[in-house]
C-alpha positions as CSV (number, residue, x, y, z in Angstrom):
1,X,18.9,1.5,15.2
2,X,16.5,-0.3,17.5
3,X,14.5,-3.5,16.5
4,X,11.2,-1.3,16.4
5,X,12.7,0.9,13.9
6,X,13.8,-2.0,11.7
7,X,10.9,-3.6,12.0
8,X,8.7,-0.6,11.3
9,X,10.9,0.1,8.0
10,X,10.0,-3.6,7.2
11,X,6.5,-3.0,7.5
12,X,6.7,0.5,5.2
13,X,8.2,-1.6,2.7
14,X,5.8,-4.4,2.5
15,X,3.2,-1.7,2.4
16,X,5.1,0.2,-0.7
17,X,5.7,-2.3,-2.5
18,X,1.7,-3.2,-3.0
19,X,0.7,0.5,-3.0
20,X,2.9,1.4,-5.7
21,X,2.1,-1.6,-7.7
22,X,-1.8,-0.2,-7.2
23,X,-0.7,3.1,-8.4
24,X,0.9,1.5,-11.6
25,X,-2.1,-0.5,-12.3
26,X,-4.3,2.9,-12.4
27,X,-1.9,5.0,-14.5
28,X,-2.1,2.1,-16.9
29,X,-5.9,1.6,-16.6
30,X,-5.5,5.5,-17.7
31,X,-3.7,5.1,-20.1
32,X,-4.5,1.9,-22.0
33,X,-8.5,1.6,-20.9
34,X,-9.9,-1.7,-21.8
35,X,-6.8,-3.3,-23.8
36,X,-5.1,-3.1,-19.6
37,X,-5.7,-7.1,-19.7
38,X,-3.9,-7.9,-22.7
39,X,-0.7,-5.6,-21.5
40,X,2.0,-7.3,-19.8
41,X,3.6,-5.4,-17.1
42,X,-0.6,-4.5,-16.1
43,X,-0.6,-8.3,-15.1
44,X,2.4,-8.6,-13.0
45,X,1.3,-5.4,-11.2
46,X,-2.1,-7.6,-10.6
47,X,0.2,-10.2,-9.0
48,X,1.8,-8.1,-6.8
49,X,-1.1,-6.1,-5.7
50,X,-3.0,-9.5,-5.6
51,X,-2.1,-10.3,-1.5
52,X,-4.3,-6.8,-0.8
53,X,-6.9,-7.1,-3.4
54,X,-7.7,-10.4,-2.9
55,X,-9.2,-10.2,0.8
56,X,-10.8,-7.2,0.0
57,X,-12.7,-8.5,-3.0
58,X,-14.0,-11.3,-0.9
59,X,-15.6,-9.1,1.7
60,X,-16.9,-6.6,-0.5
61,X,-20.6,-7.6,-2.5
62,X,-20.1,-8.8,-6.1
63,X,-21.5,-5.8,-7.6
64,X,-18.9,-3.3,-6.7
65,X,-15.6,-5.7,-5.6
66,X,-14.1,-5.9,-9.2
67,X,-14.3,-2.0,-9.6
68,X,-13.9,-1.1,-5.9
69,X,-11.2,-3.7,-4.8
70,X,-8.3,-1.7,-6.1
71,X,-9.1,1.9,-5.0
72,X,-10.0,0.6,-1.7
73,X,-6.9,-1.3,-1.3
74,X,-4.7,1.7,-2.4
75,X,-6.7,3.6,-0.1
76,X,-5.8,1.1,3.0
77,X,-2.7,0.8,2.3
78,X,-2.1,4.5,2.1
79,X,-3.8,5.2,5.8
80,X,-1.9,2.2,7.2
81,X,1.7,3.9,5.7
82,X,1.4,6.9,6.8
83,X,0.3,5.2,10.7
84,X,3.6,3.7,10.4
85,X,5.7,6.7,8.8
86,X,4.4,8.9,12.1
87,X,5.5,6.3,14.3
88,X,8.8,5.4,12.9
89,X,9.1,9.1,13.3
90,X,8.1,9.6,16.5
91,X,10.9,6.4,17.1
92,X,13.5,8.2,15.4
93,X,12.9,11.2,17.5
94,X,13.0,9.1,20.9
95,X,16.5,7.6,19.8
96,X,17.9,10.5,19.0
97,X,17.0,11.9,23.0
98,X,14.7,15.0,21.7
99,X,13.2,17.0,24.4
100,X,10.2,17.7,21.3
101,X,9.0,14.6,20.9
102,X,5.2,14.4,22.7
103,X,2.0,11.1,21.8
C-alpha cells in the first residue's frame, strides 16, 4: 500500500469515529428524549463528537447552534467520508494497474 492510501484510511477513521459517535447520540436522543443528559454513555458520545460540534456551534447564531450543531456536523462529516471513500477507491484502483479507472 502507498502512503496516500494509508493516509486516506487514517483520515476515514478520524472521520468515523465522530460520525458514529453523532449517530449514537441521536438514537439515544430517540430513545431517552430529555432524560439524554443524565445518561452516561450520551455524555461520552458528547466528548467524542465534541472536536466537530464545537467549531460548528461557534459559527452558527445562538438561536439554532444547540439544536443544529449535531445534525450539521453528522451531515459534514458524512459528505467529507464519502470524498475520501471515492478517492481511496479511485487509489486502490490505480495500484492495482486497472485500465477502468478514469477522474
Amino acid at each position: 500500500m502507498t502512503t496516500m492510501t494509508r493516509l486516506l484510511e487514517l483520515v476515514q477513521l478520524l472521520l468515523y469515529v465522530p460520525m458514529l459517535a453523532l449517530a449514537g447520540q441521536g438514537v439515544l436522543h430517540l430513545l431517552t428524549g430529555s432524560r439524554r443528559e443524565s445518561n452516561g454513555f450520551y455524555r461520552v458520545l458528547r466528548v467524542v463528537a465534541w472536536p466537530v460540534t464545537a467549531p460548528l456551534r461557534r459559527l452558527l447564531p445562538r438561536a439554532v447552534a444547540d439544536r443544529l450543531a449535531a445534525p450539521l456536523a453528522f451531515a459534514l462529516l458524512l459528505v467529507l467520508s464519502l470524498i475520501v471513500f471515492a478517492e481511496r477507491g479511485y487509489q486502490l484502483c490505480v495500484q492495482m494497474g486497472l485500465q477502468d479507472c478514469r477522474r
